[in-house]
C-alpha positions as CSV (number, residue, x, y, z in Angstrom):
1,X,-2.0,-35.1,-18.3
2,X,-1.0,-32.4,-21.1
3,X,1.3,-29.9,-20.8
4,X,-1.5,-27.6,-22.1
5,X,-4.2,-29.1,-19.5
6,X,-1.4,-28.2,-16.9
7,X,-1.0,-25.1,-17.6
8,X,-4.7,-24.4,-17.7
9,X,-5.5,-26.2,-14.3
10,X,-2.5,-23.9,-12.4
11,X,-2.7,-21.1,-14.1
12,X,-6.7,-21.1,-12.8
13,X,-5.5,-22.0,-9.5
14,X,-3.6,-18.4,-9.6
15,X,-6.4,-16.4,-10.7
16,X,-8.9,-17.9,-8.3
17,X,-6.5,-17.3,-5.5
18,X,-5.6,-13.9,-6.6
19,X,-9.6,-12.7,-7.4
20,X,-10.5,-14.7,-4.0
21,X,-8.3,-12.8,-2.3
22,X,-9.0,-9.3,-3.7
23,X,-12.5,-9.7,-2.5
24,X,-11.4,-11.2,0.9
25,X,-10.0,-8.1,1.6
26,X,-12.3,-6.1,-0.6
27,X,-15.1,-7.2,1.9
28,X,-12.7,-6.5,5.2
29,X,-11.7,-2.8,3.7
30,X,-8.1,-3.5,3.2
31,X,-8.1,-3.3,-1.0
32,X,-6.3,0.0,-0.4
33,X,-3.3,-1.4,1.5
34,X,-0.9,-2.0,-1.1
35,X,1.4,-4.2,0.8
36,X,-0.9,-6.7,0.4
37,X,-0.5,-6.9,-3.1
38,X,3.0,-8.8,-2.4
39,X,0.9,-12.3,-1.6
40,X,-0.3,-12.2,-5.3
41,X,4.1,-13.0,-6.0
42,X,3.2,-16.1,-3.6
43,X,-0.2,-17.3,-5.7
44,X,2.2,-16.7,-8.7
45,X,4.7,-19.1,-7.0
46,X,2.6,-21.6,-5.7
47,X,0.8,-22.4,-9.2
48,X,4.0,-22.5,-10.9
49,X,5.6,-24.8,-8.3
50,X,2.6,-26.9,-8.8
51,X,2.4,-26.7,-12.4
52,X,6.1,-27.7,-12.7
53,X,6.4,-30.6,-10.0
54,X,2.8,-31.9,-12.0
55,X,4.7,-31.9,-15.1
56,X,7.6,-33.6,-13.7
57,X,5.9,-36.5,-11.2
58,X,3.0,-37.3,-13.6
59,X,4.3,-37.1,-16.7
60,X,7.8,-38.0,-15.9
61,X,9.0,-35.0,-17.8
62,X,12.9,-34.2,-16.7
63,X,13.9,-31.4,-19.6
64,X,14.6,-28.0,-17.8
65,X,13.4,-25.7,-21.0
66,X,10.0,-27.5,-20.8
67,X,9.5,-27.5,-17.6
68,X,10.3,-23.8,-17.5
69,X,7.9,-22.9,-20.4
70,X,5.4,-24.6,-18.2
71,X,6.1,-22.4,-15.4
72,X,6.4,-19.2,-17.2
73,X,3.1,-20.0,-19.5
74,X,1.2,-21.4,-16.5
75,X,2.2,-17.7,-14.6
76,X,1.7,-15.3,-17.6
77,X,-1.9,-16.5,-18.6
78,X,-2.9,-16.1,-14.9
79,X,-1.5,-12.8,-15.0
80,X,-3.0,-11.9,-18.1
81,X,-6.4,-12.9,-17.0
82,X,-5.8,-11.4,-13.5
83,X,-5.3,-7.8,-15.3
84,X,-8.4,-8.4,-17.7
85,X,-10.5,-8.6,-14.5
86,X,-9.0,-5.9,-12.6
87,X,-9.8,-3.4,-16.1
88,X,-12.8,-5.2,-16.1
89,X,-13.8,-4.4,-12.1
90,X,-12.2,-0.9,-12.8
91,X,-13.9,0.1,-15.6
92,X,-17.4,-1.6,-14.7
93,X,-17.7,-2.1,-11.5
94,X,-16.0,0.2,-9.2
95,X,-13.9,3.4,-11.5
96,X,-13.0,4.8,-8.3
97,X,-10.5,2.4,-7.2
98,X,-8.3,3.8,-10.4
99,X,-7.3,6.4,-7.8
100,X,-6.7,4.2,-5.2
101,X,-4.3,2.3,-7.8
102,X,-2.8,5.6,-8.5
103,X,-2.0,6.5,-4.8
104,X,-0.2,3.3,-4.4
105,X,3.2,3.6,-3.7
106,X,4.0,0.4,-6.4
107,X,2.2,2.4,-9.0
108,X,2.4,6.4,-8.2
109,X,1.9,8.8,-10.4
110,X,-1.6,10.1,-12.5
111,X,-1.6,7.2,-14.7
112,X,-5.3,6.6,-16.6
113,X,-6.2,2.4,-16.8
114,X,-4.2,1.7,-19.7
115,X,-1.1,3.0,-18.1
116,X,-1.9,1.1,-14.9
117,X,-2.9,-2.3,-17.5
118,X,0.6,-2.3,-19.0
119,X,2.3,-1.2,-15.5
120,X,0.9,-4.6,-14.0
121,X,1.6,-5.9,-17.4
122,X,5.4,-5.5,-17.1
123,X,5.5,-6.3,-13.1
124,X,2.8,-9.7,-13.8
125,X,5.7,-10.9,-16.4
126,X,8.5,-10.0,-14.6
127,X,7.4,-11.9,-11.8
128,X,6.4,-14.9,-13.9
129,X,9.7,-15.4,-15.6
130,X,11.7,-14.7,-12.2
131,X,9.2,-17.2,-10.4
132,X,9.6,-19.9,-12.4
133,X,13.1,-19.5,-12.8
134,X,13.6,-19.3,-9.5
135,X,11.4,-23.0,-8.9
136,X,13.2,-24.5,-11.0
137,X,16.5,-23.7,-9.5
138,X,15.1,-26.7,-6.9
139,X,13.7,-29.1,-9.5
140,X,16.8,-28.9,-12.2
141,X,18.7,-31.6,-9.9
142,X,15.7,-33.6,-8.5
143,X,16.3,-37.0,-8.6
144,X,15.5,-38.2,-12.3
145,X,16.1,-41.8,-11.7
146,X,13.2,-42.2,-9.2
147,X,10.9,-40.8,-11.8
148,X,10.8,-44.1,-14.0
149,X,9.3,-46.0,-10.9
């Protein structure tokens, strides 16, 4: 498998986990509680995870910068694409949920859509880098030798 078609696979994994959950709790009335916006960190972590322990068991691939890009690629396009739909659901679908964004303790303030786009912007990467930074702080000293099996 490609590093490319890796980081497609995961990084749709992400976004389907992330929208699927927004509409879970969009349909049990809990898209207001912004606590609940932490499980998005552990969709982040669980594509990456997946994308980098792919690219390391199926395609025997041991260098730590590659793996990383993998992991930080495979996280930033979901999060990209995740914030694309949210403007898209905002500004289409349902505008009044910008003030329930705004109320949010994570986001506070009067901010319009863009604001909110490049706030989740900067917290999406930030979370991507630290994510797969932090995975690959277990798979840096995985056994290489079993990998040529």
């Amino acid at each position: 498998m490609t590093s490319t078609k890796i980081i497609i696979k995961y990084a749709l994994l992400i976004i389907l986990l992330i929208g699927g959950f927004f509409f879970l709790c969009k349909l049990l009335g809990l898209e207001e509680n912004p606590y609940l916006r932490f499980l998005n960190l552990l969709f982040v972590i669980i594509g990456i995870r997946q994308a980098i322990k792919t690219s390391i068991f199926k395609n025997k691939e041991t260098n730590y910068a590659t793996n990383l890009g993998i992991g930080i690629q495979t996280s930033a396009i979901a999060v990209v694409v995740s914030i694309i739909g949210v403007a898209l659901y905002v500004h289409f679908i349902n505008p009044e949920f910008l003030a329930v964004m705004n109320s949010s303790f994570l986001i506070g303030g009067d901010l319009s859509l863009s604001e909110i786009v490049i706030t989740l912007l900067i917290e999406g990467m930030a979370s991507s880098v630290i994510g797969a930074f932090i995975i690959m702080q277990f798979y840096k000293n995985h056994d290489k030798e079993n990998l040529n099996e």
